[in-house]
C-alpha angles and dihedrals in degrees: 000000000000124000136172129193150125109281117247125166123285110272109219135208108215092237124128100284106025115251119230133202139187102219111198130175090270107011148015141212130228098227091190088063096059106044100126087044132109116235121193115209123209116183107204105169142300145293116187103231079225120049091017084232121147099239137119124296114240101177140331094010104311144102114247103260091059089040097063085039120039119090092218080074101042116140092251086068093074085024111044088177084070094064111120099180106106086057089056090244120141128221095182113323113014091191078055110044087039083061087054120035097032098077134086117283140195123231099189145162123248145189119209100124120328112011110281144174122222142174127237145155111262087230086065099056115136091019093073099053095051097051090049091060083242112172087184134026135170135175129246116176125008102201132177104243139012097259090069095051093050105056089046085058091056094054091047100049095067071069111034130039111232104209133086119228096230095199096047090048095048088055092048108245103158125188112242105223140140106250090184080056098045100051101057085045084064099061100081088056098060136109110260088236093058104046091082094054091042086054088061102041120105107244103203124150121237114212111203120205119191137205087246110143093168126014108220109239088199120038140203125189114215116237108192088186081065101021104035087171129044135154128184142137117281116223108161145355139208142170100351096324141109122215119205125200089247095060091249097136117205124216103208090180095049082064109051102146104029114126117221156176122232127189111184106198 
């Protein structure tokens, strides 16, 4: 079967295992249903996830101009200490960035690979977790706005790293370590001002289970500004990759904007 589309990430569906899907403009693929076949990618151009215009991606998914200006990019997005909301206080678009930051978060602790903590929306649990690659994941500290997880975040990471080593993560080398443990060791660390909301927060742990029939022990990251076309036999996928039997590895979310052709033989 041939599709063609711009490339977003893969939306998921919380099941054991998770369930993954390609969502294009007029049609979508169960990724779960062809793992053991081969699919053949075809980049063919770009299309930026903002303005819709077919121009070069810069960077998560936009073109550069909507990149430096859209509010969806601001620096507060990889930073939430930088959120400014709650002051009233505008980045780019204050409406925007209210919407957003105003809202309950989530500071947790996750396993993808090493321990890490990490910052979310509490609408995006378990969404998060899944695109991270995460096995394990636990809540720390449910606050009311952005701001507040942010700054928790920064406290934590001096403990804590908070990133995720993809490669270490994609072949399946998982941390052992006792979440239950961990979280109550987190709670000197903690800001004054969080330790009330991280006494009420429900601290379950979320077990992810992924569509993986053979972890890759090389890997390759496919690169479609080098490799525009590529086939090979899919046989797992995790976080927001795609693992093919040859070790070659595929970032769907490194390529948000990217238009393509897929043949799924």
């Amino acid at each position: 079967m041939q599709y063609e589309g711009v490339l977003n990430k893969m939306h998921t569906e919380l099941l054991n295992p998770i369930q993954y899907y390609l969502v294009f403009e007029q049609s979508f693929i169960h990724l779960n249903q062809v793992i053991q076949k081969n699919i053949e990618i075809q980049h063919i151009g770009y299309q930026c996830l903002n303005c819709k215009k077919e121009k070069k991606i810069f960077r998560q998914g936009f073109c550069y101009d909507c990149f430096m200006k859209s509010p969806a990019a601001g620096d507060w997005i990889m930073r939430p200490e930088l959120s400014t909301a709650h002051l009233g206080i505008a980045d780019r678009d204050l409406v925007y960035e209210q919407k957003v930051q105003l809202q309950p978060h989530i500071v947790y602790l996750a396993v993808a690979s090493d321990l890490k903590i990490g910052v979310t929306r509490k609408t995006q649990v378990p969404t998060r977790w899944i695109d991270q690659g995460a096995s394990f994941a636990i809540a720390v500290s449910e606050v009311p706005n952005r701001y507040l997880a942010g700054i928790t975040e920064v406290a934590l990471k001096n403990h804590y790293t908070d990133k995720t080593n993809w490669r270490k993560m994609l072949q399946n080398q998982i941390l052992d370590v006792d979440l239950n443990t961990a979280v109550k060791e987190i709670e000197p660390l903690l800001p004054d001002e969080i330790i009330p909301f991280y006494q009420q927060t429900n601290h379950e742990i979320f077990q992810l289970n992924y569509p993986v029939e053979k972890y890759p022990t090389t890997l390759n990251s496919l690169n479609l500004e080098k490799n525009p076309t590529f086939s090979g036999k899919l046989v797992g996928i995790k976080g927001q990759y795609l693992l093919f039997e040859n070790g070659t590895v595929f970032n769907v979310r490194s390529y948000e904007g990217y238009k393509v052709y897929l043949n799924i033989l």
